[in-house]
VEXDOMI-337119 format. One record per atom (N, C-alpha, C, CB): atom name; x, y, z. Coordinates in nm, 2 decimals. Glycine has a CB too. Layout:
REM VEXDOMI-337119
   atom       px       py       pz
     CA        X        Y        Z
...
END
This chain:
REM VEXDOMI-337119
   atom       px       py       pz
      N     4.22     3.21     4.26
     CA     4.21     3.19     4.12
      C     4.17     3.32     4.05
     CB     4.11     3.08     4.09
      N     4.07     3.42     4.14
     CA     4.01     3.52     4.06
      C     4.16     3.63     4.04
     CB     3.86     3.61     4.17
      N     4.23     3.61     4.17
     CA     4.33     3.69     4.17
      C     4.45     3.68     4.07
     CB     4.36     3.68     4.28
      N     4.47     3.54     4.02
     CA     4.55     3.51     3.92
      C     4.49     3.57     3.78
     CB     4.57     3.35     3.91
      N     4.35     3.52     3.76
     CA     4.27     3.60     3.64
      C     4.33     3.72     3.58
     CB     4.14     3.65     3.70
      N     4.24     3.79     3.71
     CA     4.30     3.97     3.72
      C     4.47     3.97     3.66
     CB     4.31     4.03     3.95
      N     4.58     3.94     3.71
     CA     4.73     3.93     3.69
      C     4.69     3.91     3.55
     CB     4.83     3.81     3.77
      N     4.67     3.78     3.49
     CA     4.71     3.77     3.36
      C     4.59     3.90     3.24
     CB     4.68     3.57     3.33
      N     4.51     3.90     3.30
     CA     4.42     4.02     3.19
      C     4.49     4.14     3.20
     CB     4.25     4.06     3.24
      N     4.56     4.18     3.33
     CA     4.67     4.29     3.34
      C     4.77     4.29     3.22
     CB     4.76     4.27     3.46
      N     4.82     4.16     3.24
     CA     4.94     4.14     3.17
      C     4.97     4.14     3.08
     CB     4.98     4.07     3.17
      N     4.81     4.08     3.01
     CA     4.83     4.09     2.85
      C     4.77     4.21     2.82
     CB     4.76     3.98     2.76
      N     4.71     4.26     2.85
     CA     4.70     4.37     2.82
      C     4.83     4.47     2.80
     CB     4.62     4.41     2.89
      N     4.92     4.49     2.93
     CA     5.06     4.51     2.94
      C     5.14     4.51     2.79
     CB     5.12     4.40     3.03
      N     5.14     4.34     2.80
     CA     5.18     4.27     2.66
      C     5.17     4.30     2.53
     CB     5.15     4.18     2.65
      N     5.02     4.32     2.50
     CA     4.98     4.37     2.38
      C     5.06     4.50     2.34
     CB     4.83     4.39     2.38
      N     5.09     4.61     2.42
     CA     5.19     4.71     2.36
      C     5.24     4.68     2.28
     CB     5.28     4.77     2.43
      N     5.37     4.55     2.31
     CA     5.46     4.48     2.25
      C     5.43     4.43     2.12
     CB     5.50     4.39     2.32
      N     5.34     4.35     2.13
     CA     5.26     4.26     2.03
      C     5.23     4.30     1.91
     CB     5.14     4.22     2.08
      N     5.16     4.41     1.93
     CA     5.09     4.45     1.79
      C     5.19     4.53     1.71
     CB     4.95     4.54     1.80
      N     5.23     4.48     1.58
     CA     5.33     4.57     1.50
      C     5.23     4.69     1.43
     CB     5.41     4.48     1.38
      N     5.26     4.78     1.30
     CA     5.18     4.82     1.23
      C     5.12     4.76     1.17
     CB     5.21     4.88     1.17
      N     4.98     4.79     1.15
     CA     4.92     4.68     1.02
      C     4.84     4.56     1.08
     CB     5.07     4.59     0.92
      N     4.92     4.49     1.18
     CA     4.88     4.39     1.25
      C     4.77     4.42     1.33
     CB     4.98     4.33     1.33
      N     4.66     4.32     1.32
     CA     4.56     4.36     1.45
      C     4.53     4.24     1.55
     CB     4.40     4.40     1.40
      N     4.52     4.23     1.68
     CA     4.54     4.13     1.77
      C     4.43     4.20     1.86
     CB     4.70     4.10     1.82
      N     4.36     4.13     1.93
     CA     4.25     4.19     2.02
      C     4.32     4.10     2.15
     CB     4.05     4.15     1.97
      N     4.32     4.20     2.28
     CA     4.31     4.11     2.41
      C     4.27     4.00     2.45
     CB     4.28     4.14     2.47
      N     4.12     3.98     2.40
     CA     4.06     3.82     2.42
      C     4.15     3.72     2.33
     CB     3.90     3.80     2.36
      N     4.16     3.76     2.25
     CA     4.27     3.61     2.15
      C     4.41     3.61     2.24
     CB     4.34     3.67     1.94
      N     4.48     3.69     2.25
     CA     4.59     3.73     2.29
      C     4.57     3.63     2.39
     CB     4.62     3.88     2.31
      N     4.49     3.70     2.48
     CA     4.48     3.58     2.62
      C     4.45     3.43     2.63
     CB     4.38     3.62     2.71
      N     4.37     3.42     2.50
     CA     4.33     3.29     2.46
      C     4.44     3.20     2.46
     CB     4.25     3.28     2.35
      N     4.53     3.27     2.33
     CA     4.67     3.21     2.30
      C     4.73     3.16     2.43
     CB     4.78     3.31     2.22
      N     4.77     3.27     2.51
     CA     4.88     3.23     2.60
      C     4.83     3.16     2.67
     CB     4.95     3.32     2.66
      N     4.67     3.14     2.72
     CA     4.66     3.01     2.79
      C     4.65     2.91     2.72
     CB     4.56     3.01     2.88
      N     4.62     2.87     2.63
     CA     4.56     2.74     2.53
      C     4.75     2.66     2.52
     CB     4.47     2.81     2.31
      N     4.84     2.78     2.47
     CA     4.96     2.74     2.46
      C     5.07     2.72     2.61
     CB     5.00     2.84     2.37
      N     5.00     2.76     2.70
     CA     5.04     2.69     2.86
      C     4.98     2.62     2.88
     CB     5.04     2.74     2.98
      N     4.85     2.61     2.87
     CA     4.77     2.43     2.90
      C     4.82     2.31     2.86
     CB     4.63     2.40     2.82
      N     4.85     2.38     2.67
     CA     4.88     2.25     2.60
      C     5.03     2.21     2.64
     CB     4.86     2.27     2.43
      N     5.10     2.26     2.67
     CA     5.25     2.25     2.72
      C     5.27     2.25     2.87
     CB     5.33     2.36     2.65
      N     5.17     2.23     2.99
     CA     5.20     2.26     3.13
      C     5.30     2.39     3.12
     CB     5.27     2.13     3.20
      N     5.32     2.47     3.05
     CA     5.44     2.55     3.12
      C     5.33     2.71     3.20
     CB     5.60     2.61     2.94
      N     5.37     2.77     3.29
     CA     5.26     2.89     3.36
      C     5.26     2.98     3.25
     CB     5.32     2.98     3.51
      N     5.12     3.04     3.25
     CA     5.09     3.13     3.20
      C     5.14     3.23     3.16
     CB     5.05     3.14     3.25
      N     5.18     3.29     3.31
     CA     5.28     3.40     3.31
      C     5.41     3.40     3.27
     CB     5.29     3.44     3.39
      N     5.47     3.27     3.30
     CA     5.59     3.30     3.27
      C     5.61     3.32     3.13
     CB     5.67     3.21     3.31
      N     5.48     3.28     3.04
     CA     5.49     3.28     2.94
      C     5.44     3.45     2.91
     CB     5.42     3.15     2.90
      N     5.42     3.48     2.95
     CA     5.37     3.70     2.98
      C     5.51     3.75     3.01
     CB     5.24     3.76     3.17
      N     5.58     3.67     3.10
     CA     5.68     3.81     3.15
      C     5.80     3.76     2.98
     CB     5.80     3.77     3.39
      N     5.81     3.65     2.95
     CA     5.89     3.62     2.83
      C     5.86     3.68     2.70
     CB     5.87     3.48     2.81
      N     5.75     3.71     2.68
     CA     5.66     3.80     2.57
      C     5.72     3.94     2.60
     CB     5.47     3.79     2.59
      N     5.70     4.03     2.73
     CA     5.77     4.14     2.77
      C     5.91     4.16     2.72
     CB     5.77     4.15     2.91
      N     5.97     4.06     2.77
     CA     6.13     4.07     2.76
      C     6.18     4.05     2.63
     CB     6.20     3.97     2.84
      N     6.13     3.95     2.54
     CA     6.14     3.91     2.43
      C     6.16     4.06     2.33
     CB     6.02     3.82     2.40
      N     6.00     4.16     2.37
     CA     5.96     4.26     2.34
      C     5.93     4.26     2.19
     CB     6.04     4.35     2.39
      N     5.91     4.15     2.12
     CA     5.86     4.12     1.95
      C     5.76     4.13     1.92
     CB     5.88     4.01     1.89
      N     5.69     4.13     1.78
     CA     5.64     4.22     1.76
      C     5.54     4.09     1.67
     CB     5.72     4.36     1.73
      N     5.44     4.12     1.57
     CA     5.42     4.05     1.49
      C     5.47     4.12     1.36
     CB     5.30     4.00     1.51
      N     5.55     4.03     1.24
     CA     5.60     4.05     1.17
      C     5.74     4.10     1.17
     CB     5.54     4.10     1.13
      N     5.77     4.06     1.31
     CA     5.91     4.13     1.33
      C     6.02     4.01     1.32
     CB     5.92     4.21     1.50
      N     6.12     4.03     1.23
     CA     6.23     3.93     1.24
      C     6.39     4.04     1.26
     CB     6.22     3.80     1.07
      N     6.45     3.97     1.37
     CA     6.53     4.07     1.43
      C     6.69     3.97     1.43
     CB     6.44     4.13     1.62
      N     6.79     4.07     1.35
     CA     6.88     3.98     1.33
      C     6.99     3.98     1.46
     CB     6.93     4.01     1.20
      N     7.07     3.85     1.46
     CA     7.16     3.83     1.59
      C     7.26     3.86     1.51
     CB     7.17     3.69     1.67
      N     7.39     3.85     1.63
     CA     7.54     3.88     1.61
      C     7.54     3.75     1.56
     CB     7.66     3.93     1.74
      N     7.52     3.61     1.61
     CA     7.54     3.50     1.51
      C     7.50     3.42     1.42
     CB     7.56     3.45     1.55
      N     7.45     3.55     1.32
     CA     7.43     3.54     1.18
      C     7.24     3.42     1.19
     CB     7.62     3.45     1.08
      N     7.19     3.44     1.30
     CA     7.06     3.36     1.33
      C     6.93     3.51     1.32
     CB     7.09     3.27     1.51
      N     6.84     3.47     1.37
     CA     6.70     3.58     1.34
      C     6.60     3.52     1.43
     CB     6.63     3.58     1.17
      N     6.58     3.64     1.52
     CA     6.46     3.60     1.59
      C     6.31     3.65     1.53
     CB     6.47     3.66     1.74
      N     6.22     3.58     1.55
     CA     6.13     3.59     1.48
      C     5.94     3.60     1.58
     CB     6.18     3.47     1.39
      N     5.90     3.71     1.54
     CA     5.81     3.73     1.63
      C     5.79     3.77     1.72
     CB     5.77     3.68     1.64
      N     5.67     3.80     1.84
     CA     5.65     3.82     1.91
      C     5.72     3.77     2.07
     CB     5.56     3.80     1.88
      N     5.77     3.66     2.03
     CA     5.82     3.58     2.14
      C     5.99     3.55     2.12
     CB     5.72     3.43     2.14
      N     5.98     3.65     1.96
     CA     6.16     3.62     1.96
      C     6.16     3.48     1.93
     CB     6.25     3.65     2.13
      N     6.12     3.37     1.89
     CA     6.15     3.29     1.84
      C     6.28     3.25     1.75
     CB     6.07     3.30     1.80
      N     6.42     3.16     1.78
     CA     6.53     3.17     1.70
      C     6.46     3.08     1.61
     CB     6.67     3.12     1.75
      N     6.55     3.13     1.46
     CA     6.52     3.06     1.35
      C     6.60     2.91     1.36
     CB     6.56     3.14     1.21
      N     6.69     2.92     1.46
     CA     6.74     2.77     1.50
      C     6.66     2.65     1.51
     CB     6.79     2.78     1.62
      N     6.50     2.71     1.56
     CA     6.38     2.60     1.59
      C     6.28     2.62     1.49
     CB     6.29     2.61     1.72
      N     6.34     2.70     1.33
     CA     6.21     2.67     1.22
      C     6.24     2.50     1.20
     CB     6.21     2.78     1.04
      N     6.32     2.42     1.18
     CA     6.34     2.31     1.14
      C     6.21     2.21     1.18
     CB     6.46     2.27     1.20
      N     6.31     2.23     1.34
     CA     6.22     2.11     1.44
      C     6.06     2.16     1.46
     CB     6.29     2.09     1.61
      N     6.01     2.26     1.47
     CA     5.93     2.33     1.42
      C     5.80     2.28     1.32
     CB     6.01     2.41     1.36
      N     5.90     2.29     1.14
     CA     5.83     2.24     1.04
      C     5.79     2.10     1.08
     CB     5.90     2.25     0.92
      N     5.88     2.02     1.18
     CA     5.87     1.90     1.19
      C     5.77     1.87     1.26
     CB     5.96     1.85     1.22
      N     5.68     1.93     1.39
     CA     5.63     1.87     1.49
      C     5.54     1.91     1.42
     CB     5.65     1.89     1.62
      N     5.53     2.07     1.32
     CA     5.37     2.11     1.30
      C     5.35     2.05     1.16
     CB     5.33     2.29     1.31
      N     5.43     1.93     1.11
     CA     5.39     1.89     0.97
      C     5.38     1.95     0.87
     CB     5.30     1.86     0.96
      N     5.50     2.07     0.85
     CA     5.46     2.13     0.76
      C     5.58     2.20     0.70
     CB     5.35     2.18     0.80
      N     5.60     2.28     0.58
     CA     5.73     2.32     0.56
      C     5.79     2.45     0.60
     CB     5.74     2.31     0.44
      N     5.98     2.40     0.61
     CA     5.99     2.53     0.67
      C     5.98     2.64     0.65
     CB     6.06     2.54     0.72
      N     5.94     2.67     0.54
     CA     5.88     2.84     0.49
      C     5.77     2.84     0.57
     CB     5.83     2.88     0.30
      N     5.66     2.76     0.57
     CA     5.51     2.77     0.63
      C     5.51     2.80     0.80
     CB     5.44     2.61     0.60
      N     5.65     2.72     0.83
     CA     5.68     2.72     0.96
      C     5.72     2.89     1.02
     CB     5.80     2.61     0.96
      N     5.78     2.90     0.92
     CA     5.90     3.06     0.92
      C     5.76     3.16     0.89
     CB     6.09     3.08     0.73
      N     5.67     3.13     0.82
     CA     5.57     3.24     0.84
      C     5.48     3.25     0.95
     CB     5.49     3.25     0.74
      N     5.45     3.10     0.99
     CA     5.37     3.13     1.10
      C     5.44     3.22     1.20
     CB     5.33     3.02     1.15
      N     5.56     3.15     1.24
     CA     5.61     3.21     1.37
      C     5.61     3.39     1.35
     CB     5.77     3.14     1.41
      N     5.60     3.44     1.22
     CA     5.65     3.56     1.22
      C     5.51     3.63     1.22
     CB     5.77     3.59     1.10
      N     5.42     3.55     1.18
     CA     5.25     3.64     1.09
      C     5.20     3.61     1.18
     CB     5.15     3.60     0.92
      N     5.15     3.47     1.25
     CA     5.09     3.44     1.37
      C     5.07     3.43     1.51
     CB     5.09     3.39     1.37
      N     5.02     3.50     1.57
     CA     5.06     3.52     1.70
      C     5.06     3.43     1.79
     CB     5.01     3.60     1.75
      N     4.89     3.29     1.75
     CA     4.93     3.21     1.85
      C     5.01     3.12     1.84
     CB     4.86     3.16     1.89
      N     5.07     3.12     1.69
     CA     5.17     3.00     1.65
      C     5.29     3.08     1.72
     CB     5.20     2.96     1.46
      N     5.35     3.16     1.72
     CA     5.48     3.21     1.76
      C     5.46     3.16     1.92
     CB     5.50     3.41     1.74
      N     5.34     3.18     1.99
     CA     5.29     3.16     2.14
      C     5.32     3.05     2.16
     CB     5.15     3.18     2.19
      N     5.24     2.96     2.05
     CA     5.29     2.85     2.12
      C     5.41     2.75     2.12
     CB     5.22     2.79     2.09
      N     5.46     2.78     1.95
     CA     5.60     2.78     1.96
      C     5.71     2.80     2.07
     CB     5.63     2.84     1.89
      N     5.66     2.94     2.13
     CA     5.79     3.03     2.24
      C     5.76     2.87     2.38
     CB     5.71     3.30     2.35
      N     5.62     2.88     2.40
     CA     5.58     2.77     2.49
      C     5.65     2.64     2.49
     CB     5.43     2.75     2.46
      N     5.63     2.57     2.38
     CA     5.68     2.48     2.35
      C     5.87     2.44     2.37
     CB     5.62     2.50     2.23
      N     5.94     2.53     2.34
     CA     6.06     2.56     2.33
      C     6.10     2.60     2.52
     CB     6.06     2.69     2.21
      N     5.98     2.62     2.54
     CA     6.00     2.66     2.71
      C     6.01     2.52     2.76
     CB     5.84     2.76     2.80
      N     5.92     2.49     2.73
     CA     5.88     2.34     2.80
      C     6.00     2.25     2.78
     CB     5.73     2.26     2.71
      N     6.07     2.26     2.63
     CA     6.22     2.23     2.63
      C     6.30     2.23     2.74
     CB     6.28     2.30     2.56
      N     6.29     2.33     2.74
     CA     6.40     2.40     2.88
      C     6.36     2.34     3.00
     CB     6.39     2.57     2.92
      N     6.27     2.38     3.00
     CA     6.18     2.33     3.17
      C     6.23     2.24     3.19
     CB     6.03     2.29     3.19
      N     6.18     2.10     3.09
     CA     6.24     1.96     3.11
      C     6.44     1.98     3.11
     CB     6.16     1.83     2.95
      N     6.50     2.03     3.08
     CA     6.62     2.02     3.06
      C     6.67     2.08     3.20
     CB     6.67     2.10     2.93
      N     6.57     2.14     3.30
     CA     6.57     2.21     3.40
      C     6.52     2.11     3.53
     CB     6.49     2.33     3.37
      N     6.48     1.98     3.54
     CA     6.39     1.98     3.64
      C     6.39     2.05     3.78
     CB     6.37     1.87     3.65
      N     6.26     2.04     3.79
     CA     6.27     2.12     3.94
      C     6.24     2.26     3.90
     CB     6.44     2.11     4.02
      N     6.35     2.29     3.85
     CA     6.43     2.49     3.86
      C     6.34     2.56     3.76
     CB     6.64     2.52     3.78
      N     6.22     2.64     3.78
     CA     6.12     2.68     3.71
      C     6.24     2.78     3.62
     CB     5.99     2.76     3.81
      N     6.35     2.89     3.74
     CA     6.43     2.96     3.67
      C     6.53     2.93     3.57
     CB     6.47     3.03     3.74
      N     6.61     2.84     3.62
     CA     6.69     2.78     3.50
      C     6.63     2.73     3.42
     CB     6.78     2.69     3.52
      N     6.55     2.68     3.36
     CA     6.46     2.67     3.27
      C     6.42     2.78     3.19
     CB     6.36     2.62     3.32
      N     6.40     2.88     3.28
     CA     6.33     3.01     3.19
      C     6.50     3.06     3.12
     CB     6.22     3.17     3.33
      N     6.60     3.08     3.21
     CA     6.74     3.11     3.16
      C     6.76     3.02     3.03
     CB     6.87     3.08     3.29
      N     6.73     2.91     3.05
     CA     6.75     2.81     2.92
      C     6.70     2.84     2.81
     CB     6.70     2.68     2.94
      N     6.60     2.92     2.87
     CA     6.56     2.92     2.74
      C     6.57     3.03     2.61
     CB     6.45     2.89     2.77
      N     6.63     3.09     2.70
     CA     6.70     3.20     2.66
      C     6.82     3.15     2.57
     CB     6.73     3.28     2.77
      N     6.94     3.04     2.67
     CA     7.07     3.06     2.59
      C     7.11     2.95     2.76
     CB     7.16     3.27     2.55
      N     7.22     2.88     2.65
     CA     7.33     2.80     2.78
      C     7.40     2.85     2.81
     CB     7.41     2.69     2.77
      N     7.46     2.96     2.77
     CA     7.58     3.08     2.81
      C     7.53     3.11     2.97
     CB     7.56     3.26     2.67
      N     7.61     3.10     3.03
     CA     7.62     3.15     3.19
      C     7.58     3.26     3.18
     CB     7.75     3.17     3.26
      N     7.62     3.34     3.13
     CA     7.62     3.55     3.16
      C     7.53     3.56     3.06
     CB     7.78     3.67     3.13
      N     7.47     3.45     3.00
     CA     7.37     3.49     2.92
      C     7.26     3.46     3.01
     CB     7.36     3.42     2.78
      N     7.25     3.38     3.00
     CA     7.12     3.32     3.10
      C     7.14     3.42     3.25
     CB     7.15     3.10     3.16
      N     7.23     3.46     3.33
     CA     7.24     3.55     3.44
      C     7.13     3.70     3.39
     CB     7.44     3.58     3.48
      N     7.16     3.75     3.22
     CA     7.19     3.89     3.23
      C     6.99     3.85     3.18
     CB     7.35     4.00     3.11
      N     6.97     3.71     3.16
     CA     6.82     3.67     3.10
      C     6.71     3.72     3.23
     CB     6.82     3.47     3.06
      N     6.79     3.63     3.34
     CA     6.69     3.61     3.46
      C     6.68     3.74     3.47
     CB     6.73     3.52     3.59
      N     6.78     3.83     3.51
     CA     6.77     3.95     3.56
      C     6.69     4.05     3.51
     CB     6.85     4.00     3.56
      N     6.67     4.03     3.37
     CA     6.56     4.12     3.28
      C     6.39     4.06     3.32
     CB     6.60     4.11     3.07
      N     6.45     3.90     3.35
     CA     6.29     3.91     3.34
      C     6.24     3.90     3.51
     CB     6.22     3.76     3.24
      N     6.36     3.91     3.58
     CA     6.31     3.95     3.71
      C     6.25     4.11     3.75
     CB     6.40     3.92     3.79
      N     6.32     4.19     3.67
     CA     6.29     4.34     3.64
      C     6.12     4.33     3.59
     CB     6.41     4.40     3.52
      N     6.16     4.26     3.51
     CA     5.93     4.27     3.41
      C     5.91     4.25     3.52
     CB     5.82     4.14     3.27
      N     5.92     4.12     3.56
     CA     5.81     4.07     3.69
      C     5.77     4.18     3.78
     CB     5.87     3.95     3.81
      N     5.89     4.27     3.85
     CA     5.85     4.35     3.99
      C     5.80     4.47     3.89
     CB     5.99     4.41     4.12
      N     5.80     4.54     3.78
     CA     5.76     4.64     3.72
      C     5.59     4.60     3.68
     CB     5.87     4.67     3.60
      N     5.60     4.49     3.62
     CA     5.48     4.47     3.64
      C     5.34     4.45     3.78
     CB     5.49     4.38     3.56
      N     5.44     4.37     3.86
     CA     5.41     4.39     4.00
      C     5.40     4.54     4.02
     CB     5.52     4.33     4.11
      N     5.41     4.58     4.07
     CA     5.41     4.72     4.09
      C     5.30     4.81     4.03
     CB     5.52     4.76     4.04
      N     5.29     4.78     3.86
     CA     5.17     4.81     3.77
      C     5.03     4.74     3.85
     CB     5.21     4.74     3.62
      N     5.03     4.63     3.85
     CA     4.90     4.56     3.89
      C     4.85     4.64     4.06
     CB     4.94     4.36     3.90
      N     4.98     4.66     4.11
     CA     4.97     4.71     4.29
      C     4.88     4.85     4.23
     CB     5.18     4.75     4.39
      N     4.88     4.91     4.15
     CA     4.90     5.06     4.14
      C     4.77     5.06     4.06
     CB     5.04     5.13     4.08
      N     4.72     4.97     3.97
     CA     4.59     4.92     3.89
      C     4.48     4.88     3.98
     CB     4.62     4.81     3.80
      N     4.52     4.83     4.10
     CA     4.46     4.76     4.18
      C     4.38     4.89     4.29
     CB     4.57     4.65     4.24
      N     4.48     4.94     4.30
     CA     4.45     5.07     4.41
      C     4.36     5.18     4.37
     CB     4.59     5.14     4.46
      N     4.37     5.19     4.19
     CA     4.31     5.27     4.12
      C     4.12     5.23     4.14
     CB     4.39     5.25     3.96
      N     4.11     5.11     4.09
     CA     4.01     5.03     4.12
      C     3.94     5.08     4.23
     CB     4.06     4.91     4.14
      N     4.03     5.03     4.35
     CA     3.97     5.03     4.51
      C     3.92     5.21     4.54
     CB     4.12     4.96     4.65
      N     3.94     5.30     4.43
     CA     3.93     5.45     4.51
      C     3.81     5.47     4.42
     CB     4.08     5.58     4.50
      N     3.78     5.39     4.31
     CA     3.67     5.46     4.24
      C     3.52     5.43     4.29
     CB     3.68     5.43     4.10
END
């Protein structure tokens, strides 16, 4: 468990690069708070919800437009496809919805979470098709998905191997 710890305080830290736009301020303890409060409340892992934040690579205040005339939104890349259902689950309207995901970090978190957990269930079993899902149903979308976020995973692997060793010499 201590060892999982360690991984995710890595990670977000990692993460936070991404995270913080100009202007914006986000401290590591929240950051980490989010992503576990928003995997607890949704069973979906921690991390997967870390290496998705990497890949995503958004930002807060960032809305980033697609080839099909849609907008990802935040930290987690959020599609504006889910402000709807969104306004709906969080009671509230979809402008209110469309700002959180873009101004809020743990709303975007838990949103991306939430939207995971979609998948997941649309996946049973398959932790990875789930994570591909959740990306996109497109074959070579979901293929060119896993592959990026199999890349974070060993790069960050690698980071923690090399953090770890730093540690053990001092």
């Amino acid at each position: 468990m201590r060892r999982r710890a360690t991984i995710l305080g890595g990670a977000v830290a990692c993460a936070m690069m991404f995270v913080i736009g100009s202007g914006a301020r986000a401290d590591e303890t929240m950051v980490e708070a989010c992503l576990k409060a928003a995997a607890s409340a949704h069973q979906v892992p921690a991390g997967v919800l870390v290496l998705l934040l990497q890949v995503e690579r958004g930002r807060l205040g960032a809305v980033s437009p697609n080839k099909n005339d849609t907008v990802d939104i935040g930290p987690m890349q959020v599609n504006d496809i889910w402000v709807g259902k969104l306004a709906q689950r969080w009671r509230t309207s979809k402008d209110a919805a469309y700002l959180a995901l873009r101004d809020n970090f743990c709303a975007n978190v838990e949103a991306g979470a939430w939207i995971l957990r979609q998948a997941l269930d649309e996946a049973p079993g398959n932790l990875w098709e789930g994570v591909a899902i959740y990306h996109s149903h497109n074959p070579s979308h979901k293929r060119a998905y896993l592959k990026s976020v199999y890349e974070q995973a060993m790069r960050l692997r690698r980071e923690q191997g090399i953090a770890s060793l730093e540690r053990t010499a001092k």
